[in-house]
N, CA, C and O atoms as a GROMACS GRO file, in nm:
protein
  308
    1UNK      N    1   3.150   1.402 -10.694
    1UNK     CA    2   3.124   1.260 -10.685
    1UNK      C    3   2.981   1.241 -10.636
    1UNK      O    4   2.939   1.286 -10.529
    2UNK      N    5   2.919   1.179 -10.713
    2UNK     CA    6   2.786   1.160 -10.620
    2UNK      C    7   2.779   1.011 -10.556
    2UNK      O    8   2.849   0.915 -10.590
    3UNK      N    9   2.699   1.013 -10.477
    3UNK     CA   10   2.645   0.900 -10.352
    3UNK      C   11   2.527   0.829 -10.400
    3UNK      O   12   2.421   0.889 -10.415
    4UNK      N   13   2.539   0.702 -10.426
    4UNK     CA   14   2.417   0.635 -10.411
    4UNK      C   15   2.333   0.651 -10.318
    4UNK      O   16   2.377   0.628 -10.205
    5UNK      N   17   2.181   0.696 -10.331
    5UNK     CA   18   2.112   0.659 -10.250
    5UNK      C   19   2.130   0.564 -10.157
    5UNK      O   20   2.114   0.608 -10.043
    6UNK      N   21   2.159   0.436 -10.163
    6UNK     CA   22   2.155   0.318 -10.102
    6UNK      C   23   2.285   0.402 -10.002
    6UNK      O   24   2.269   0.405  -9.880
    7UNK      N   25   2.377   0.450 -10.049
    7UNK     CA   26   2.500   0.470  -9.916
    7UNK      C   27   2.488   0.593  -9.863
    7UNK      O   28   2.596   0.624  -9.813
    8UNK      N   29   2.375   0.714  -9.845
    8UNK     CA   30   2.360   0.831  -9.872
    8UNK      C   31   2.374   0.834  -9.716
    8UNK      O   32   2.412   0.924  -9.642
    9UNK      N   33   2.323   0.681  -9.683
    9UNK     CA   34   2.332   0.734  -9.483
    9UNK      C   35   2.357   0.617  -9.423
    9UNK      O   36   2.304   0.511  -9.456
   10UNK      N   37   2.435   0.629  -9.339
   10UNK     CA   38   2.562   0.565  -9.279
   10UNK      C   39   2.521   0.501  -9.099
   10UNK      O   40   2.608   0.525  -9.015
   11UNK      N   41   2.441   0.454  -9.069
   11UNK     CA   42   2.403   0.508  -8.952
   11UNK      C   43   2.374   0.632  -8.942
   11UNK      O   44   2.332   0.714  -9.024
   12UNK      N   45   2.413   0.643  -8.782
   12UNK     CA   46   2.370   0.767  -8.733
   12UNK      C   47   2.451   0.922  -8.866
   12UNK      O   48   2.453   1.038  -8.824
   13UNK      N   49   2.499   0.893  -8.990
   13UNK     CA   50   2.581   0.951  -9.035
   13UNK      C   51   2.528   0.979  -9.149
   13UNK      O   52   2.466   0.879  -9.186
   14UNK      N   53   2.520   1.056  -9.220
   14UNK     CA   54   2.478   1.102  -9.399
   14UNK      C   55   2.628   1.201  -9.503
   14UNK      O   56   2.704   1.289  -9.464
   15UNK      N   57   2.618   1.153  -9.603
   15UNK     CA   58   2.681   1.188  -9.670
   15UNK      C   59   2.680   1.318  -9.700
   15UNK      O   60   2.567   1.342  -9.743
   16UNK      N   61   2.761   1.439  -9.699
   16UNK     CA   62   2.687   1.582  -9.737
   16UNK      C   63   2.719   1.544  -9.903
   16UNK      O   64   2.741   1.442  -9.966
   17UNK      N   65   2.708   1.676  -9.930
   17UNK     CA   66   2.726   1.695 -10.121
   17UNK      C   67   2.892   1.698 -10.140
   17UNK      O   68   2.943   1.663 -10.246
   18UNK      N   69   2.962   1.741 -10.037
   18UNK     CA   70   3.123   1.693 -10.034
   18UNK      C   71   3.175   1.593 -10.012
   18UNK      O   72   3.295   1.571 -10.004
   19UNK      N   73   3.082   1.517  -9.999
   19UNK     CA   74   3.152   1.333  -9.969
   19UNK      C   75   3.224   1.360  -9.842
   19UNK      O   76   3.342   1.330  -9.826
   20UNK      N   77   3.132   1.430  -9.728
   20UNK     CA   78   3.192   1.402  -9.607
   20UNK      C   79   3.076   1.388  -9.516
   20UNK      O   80   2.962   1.435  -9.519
   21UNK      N   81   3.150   1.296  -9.417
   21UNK     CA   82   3.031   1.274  -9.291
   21UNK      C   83   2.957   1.358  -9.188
   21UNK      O   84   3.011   1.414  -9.093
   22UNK      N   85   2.844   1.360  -9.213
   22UNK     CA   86   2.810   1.471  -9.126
   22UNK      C   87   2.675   1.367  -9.029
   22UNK      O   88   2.591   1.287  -9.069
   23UNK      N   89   2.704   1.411  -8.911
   23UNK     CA   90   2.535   1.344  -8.848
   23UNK      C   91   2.411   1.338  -8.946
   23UNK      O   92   2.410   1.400  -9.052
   24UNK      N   93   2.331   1.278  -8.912
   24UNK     CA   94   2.240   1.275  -8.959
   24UNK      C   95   2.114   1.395  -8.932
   24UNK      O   96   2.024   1.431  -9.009
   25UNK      N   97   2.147   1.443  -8.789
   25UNK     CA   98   2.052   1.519  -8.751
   25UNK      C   99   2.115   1.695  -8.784
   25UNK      O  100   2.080   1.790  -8.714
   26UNK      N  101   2.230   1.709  -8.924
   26UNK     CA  102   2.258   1.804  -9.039
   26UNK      C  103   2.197   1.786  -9.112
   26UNK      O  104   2.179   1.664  -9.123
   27UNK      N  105   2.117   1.873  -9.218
   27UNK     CA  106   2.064   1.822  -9.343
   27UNK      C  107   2.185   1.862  -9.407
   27UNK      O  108   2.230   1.977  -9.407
   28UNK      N  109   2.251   1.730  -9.479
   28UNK     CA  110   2.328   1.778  -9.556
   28UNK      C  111   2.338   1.838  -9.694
   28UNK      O  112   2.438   1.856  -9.764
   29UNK      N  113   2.201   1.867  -9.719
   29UNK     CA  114   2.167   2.016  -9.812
   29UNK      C  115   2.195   2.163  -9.794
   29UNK      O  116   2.181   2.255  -9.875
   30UNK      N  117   2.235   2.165  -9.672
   30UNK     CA  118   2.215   2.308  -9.592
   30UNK      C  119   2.309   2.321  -9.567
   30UNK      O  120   2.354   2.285  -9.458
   31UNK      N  121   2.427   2.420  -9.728
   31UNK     CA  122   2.615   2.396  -9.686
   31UNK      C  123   2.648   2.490  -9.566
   31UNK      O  124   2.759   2.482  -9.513
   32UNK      N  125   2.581   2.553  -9.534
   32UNK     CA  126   2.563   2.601  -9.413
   32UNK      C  127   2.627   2.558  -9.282
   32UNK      O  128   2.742   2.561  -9.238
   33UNK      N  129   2.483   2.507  -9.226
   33UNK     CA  130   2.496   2.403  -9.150
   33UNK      C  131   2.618   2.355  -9.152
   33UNK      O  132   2.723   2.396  -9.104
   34UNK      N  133   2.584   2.233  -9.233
   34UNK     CA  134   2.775   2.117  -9.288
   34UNK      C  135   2.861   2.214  -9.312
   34UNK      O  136   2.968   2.154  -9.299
   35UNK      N  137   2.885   2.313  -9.337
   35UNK     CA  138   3.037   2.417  -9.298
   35UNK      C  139   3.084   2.429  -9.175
   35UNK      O  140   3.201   2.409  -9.144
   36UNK      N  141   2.946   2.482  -9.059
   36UNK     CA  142   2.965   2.506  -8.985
   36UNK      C  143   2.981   2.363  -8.850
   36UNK      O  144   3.040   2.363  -8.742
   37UNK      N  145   2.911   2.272  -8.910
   37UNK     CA  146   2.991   2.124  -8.818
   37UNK      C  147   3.141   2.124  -8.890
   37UNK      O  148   3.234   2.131  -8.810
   38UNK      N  149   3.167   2.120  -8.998
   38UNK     CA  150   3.306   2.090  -8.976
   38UNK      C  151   3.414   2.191  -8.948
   38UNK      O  152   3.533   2.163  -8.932
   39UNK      N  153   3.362   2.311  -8.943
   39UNK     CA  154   3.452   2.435  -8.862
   39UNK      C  155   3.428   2.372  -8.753
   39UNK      O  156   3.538   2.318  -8.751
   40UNK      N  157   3.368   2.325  -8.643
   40UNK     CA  158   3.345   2.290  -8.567
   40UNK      C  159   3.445   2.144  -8.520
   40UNK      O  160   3.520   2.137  -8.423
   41UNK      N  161   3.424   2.061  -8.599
   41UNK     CA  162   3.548   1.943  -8.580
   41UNK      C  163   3.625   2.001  -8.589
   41UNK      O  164   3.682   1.991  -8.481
   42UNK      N  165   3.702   2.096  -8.677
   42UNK     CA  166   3.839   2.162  -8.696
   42UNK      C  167   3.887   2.184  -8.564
   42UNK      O  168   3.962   2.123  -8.488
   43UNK      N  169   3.805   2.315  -8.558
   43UNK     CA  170   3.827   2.374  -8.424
   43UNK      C  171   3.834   2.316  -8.257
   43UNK      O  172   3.887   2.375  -8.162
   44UNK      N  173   3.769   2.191  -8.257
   44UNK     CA  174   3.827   2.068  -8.154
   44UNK      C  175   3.920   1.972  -8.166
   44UNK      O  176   3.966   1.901  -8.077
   45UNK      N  177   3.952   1.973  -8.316
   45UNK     CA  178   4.071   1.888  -8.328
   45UNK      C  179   4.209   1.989  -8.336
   45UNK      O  180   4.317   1.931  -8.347
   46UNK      N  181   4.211   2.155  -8.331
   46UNK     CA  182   4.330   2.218  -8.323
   46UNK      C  183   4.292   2.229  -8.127
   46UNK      O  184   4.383   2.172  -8.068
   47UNK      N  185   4.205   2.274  -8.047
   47UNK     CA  186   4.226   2.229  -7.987
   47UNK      C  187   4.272   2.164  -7.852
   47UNK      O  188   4.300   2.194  -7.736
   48UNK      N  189   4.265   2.052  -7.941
   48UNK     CA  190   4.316   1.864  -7.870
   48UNK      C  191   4.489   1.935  -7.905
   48UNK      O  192   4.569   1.967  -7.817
   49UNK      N  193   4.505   1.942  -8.014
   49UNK     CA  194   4.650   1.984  -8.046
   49UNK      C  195   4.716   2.059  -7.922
   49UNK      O  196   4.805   2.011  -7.851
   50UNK      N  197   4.665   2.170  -7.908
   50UNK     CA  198   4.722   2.311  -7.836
   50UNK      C  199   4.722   2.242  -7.664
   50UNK      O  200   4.809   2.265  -7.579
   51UNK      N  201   4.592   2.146  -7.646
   51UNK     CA  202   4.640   2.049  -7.493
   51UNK      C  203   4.705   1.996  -7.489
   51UNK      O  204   4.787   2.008  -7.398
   52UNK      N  205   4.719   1.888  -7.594
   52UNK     CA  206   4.849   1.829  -7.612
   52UNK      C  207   4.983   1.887  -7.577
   52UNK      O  208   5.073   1.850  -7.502
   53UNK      N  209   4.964   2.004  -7.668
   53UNK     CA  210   5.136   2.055  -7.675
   53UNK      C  211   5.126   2.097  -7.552
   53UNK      O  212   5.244   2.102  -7.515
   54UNK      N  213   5.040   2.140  -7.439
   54UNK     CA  214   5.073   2.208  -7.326
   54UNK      C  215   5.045   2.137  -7.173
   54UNK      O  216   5.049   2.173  -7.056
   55UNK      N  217   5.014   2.018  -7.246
   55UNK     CA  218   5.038   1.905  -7.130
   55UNK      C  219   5.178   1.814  -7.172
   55UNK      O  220   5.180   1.711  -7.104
   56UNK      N  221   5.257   1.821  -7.236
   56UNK     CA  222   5.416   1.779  -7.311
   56UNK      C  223   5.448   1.895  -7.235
   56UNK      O  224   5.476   1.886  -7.115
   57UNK      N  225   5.447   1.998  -7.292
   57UNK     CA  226   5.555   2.101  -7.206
   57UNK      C  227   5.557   2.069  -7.061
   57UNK      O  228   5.670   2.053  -7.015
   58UNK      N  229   5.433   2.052  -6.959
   58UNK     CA  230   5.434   2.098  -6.832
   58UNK      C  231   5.512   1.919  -6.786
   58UNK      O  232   5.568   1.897  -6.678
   59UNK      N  233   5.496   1.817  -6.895
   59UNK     CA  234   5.550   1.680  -6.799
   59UNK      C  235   5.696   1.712  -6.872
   59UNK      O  236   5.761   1.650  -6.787
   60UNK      N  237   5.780   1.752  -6.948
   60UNK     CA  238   5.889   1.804  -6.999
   60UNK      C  239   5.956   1.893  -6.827
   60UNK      O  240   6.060   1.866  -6.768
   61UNK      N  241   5.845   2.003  -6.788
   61UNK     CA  242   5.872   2.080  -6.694
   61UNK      C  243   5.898   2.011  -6.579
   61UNK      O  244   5.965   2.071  -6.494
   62UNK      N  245   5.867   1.916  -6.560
   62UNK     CA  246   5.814   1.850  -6.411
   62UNK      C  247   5.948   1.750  -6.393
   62UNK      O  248   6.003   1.719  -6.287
   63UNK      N  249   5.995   1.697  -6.568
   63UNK     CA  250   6.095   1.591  -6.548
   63UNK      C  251   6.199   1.696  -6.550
   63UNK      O  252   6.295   1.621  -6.534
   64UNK      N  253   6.248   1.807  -6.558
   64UNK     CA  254   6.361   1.903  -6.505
   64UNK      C  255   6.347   1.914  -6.383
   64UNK      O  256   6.403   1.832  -6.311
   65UNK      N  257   6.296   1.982  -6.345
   65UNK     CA  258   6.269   2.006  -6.212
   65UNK      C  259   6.289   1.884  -6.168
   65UNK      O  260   6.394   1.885  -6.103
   66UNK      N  261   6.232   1.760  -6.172
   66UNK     CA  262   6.264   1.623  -6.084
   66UNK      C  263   6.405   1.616  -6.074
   66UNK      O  264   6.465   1.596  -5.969
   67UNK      N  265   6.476   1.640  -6.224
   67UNK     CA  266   6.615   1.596  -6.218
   67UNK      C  267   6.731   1.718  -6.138
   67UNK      O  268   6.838   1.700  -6.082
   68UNK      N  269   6.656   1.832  -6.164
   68UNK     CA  270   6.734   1.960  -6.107
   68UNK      C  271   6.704   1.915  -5.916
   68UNK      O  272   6.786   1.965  -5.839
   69UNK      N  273   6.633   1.859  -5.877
   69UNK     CA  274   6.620   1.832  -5.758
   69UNK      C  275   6.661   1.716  -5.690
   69UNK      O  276   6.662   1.702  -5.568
   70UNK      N  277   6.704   1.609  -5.802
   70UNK     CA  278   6.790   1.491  -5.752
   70UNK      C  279   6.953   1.563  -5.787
   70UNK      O  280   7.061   1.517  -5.750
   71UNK      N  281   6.935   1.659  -5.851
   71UNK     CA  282   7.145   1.660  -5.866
   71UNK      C  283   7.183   1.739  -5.720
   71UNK      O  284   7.289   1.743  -5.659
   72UNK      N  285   7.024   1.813  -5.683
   72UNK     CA  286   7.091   1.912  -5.551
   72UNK      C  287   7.112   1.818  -5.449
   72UNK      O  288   7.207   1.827  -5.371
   73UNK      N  289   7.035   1.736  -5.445
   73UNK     CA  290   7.048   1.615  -5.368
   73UNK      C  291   7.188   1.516  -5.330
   73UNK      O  292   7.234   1.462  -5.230
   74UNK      N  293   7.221   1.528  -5.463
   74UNK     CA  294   7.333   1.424  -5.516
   74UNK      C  295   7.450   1.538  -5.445
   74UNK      O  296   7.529   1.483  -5.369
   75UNK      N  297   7.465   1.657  -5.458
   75UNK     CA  298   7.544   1.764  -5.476
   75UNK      C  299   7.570   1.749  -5.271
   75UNK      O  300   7.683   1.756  -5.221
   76UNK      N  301   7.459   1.732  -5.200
   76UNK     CA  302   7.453   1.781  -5.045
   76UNK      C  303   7.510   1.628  -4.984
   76UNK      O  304   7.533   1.614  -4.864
   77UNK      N  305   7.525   1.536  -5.064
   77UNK     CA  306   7.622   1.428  -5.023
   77UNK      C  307   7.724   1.379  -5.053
   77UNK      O  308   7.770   1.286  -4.988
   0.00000   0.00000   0.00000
């Protein structure tokens, strides 16, 4: 697909030759470069994932434990 000149840059943003956004301060001639920013988004958006899943587990952990510590509770009266 090609890009009009007129839309080639986006703000701070330019079109590479894949019809994807790359900063401006990529030349998005240089598939290089633009490979290596978006290995780069990848690799912060898996991650955001892997915190995610391991901040869920530990409030998952925390609401057992809360409840395993109100039944001992419940249990000593």
């Amino acid at each position: 697909m090609t890009i009009p000149d007129s839309l080639q840059k986006l703000g701070d943003w330019v079109f590479a030759g894949n019809s994807k956004l790359v900063p401006s301060s990529i030349n998005p001639d240089d598939e290089d470069a633009v490979v290596a920013h978006l290995r780069s988004k990848q690799q912060q958006k898996e991650k955001r994932k892997v915190a995610e899943r391991i901040q869920k587990q530990q409030q998952m952990e925390a609401e057992r434990v809360k409840q395993e510590n109100k039944d001992v509770r419940a249990r000593r009266l």
